[in-house]
C-alpha atoms as one frame of an Amber mdcrd trajectory, in Angstrom:
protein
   0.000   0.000   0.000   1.061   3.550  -1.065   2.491   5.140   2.754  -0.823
   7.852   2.466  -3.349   5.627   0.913  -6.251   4.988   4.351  -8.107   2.819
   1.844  -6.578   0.313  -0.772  -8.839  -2.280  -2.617  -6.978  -4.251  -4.567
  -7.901  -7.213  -7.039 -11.499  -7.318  -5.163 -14.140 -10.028  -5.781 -17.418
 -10.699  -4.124 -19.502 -13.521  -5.444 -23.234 -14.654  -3.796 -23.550 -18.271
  -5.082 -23.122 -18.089  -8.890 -23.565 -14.174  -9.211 -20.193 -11.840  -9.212
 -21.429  -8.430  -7.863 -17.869  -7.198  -7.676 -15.118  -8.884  -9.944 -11.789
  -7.574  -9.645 -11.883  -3.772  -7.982  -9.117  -1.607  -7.671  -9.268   1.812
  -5.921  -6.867   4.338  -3.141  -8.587   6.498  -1.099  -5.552   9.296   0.204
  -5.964  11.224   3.336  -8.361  14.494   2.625 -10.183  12.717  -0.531 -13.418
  11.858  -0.859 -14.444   9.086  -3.412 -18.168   8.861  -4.497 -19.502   5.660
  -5.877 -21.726   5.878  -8.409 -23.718   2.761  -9.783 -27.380   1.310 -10.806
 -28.790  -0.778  -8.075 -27.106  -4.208  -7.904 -23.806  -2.285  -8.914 -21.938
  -3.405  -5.633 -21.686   0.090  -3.899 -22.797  -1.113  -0.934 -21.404  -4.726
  -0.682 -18.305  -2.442  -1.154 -19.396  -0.599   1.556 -19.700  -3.756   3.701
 -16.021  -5.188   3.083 -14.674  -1.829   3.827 -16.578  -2.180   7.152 -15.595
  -5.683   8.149 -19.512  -6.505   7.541 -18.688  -8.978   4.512 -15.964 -11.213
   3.418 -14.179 -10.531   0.146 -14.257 -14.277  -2.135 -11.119 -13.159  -3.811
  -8.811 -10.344  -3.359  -7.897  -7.877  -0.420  -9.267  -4.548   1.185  -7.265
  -2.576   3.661  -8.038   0.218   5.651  -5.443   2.356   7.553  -2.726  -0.612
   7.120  -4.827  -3.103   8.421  -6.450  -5.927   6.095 -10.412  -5.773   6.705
 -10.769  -9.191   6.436  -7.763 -11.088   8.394  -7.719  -8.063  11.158 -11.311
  -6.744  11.390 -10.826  -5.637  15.199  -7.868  -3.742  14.449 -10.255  -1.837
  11.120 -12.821  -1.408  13.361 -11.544   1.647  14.895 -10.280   3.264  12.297
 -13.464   3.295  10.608 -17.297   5.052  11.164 -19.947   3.490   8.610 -23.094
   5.739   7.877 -25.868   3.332   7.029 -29.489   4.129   5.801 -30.969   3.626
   8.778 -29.852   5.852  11.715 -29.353   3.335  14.197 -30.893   5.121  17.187
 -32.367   3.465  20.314 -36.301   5.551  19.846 -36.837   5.366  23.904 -33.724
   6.533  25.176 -32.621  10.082  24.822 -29.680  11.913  23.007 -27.646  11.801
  25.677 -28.329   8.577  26.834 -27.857   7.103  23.335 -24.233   8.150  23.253
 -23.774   7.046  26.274 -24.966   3.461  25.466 -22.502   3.880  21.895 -19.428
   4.665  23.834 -20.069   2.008  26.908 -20.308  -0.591  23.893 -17.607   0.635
  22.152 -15.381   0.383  25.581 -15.139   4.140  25.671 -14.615   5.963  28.647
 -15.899   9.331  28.104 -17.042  12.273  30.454 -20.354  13.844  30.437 -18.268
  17.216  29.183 -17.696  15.256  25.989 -20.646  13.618  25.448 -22.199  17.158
  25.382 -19.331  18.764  23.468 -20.487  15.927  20.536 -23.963  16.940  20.474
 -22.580  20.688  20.456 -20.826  19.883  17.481 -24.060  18.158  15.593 -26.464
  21.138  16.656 -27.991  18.551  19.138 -26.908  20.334  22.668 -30.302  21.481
  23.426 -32.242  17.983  22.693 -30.072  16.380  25.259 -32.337  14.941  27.330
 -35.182  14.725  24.868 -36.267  10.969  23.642 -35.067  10.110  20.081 -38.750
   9.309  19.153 -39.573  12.412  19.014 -36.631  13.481  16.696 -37.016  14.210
  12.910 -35.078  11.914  10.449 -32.021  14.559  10.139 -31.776  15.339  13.775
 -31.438  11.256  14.126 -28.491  11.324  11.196 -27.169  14.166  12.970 -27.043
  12.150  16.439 -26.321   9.519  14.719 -22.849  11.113  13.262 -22.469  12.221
  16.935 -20.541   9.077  17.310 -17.768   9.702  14.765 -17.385  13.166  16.551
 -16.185  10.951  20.009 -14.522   7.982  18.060 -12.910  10.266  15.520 -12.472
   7.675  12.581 -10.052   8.060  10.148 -12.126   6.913   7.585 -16.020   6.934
   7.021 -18.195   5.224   4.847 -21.617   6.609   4.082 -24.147   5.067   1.690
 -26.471   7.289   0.227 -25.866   9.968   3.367 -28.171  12.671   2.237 -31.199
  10.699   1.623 -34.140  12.078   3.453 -32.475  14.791   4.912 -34.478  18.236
   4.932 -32.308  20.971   3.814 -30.820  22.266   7.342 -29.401  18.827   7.919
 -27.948  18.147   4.370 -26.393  21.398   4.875 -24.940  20.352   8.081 -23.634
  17.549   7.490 -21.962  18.809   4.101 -19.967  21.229   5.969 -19.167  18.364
   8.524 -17.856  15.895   5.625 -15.896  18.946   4.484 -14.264  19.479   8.017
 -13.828  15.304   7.828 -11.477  16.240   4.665 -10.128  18.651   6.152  -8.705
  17.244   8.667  -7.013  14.386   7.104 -10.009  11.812   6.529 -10.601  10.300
   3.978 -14.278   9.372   2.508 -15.893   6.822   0.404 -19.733   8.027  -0.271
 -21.997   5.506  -2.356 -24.908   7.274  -3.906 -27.506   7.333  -6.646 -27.732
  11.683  -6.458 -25.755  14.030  -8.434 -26.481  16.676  -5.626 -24.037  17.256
  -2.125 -22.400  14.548  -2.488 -20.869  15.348  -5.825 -20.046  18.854  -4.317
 -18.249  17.000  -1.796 -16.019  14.227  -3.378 -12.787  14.738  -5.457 -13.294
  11.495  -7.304 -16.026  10.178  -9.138 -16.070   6.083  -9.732 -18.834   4.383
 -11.538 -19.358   0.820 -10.859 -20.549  -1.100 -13.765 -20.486  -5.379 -14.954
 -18.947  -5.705 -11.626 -15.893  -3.654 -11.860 -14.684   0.134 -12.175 -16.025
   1.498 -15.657 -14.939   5.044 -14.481 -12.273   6.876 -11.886 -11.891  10.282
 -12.511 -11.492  12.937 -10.529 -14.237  15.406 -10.266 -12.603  18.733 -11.462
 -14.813  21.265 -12.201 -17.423  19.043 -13.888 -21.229  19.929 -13.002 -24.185
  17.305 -12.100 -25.077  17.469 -15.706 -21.900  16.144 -17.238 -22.089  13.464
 -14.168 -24.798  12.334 -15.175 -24.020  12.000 -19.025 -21.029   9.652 -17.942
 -23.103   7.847 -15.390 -25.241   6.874 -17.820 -22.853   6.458 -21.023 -21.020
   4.211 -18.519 -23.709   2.195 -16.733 -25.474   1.227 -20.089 -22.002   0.397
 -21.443 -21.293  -1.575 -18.592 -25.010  -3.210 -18.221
């Protein structure tokens, strides 16, 4: 692996009985780059996703993440690494405050109360402490949600389609908070169907097509519009 690369695919395969989803991926994600995957559904994107996160087992090849191979030394990945799902992954009945206190108690993190409300500072959250997630709207959720990469400070996050129902507050949040991410040194691998934030986010575009990379290129001053010509120039190619 390249000394600065946090994420190095190399040679990947992923097979479900007879089907290949992925079939021999290639990709470096550097410190301060974000990648965003673009592909139809079925493209691999998220099975991706999953290896990167020690979820899933490559059939063939290797994935490593901050030096560490994701699938002979998941426990040593594990904390390198914060995975943004679909779902939020809140407990409904407890409150902020106690959710992140249940996170870092599993995650055998010893953190003060100071901190705790320091991280839902940082996610606009401070004055919902005590308030029960249930009554939370979908982007304050994502928002407490990301609350735990704030504590664990991963080097590395994975998000899979991380603006979806979002209202606009929150997408702008949490652009400006996957900008800071960059900024500091992490690096980002996004997988999405929109040609909106994320795109204004990432420095790399890769389309996933027939199982492989059809496309890597960074994003440069291309708009949504030209995306989406090569998205779909690529994905029908690759169909």
């Amino acid at each position: 692996m390249a000394p600065d690369a946090l994420v190095r695919v190399s040679g990947l395969r992923k097979a479900f009985g007879g089907h290949r989803v992925l079939d021999g991926v290639t990709l470096e994600v550097r410190p301060g780059e974000a990648v965003a995957l673009l592909g139809a559904n079925g493209a691999g994107k998220t099975t991706l996703l999953r290896i990167l996160a020690t979820l899933a087992r490559p059939t063939r090849g290797t994935a490593w993440v901050a030096g560490h191979d994701c699938a002979r030394d998941p426990e040593r990945v594990r904390p390198h690494i914060g995975l943004v799902a679909h779902g939020s992954y809140v407990y409904e009945d407890l409150t902020a405050l106690e959710n992140l206190r249940f996170w870092t108690g599993l995650a055998g993190l010893r953190v003060p109360r100071q901190e705790l409300g320091a991280a839902l500072a940082a996610v606009e959250l401070e004055r919902f402490a005590g308030e029960r997630v249930r009554t939370f709207s979908a982007g304050m959720k994502r928002r407490l949600s990301l609350a735990r990469f704030v504590l664990a400070r991963p080097r590395v996050l994975l998000l899979d389609e991380p603006f979806a129902g979002l209202d606009q507050r929150a997408k702008k949040w949490l652009e400006e908070h996957l900008q800071s991410f960059k900024a500091g040194g992490g690096a980002l691998v996004m997988a999405t169907h929109s040609f909106g934030r994320e795109l204004a986010v990432a420095d790399r575009i890769v389309i996933l097509a027939g199982g492989g990379i059809a496309l890597d290129t960074p994003r440069g001053s291309r708009d949504a519009d030209e995306i989406a010509r090569l998205y779909r120039l690529y994905t029908e190619n690759g169909a």
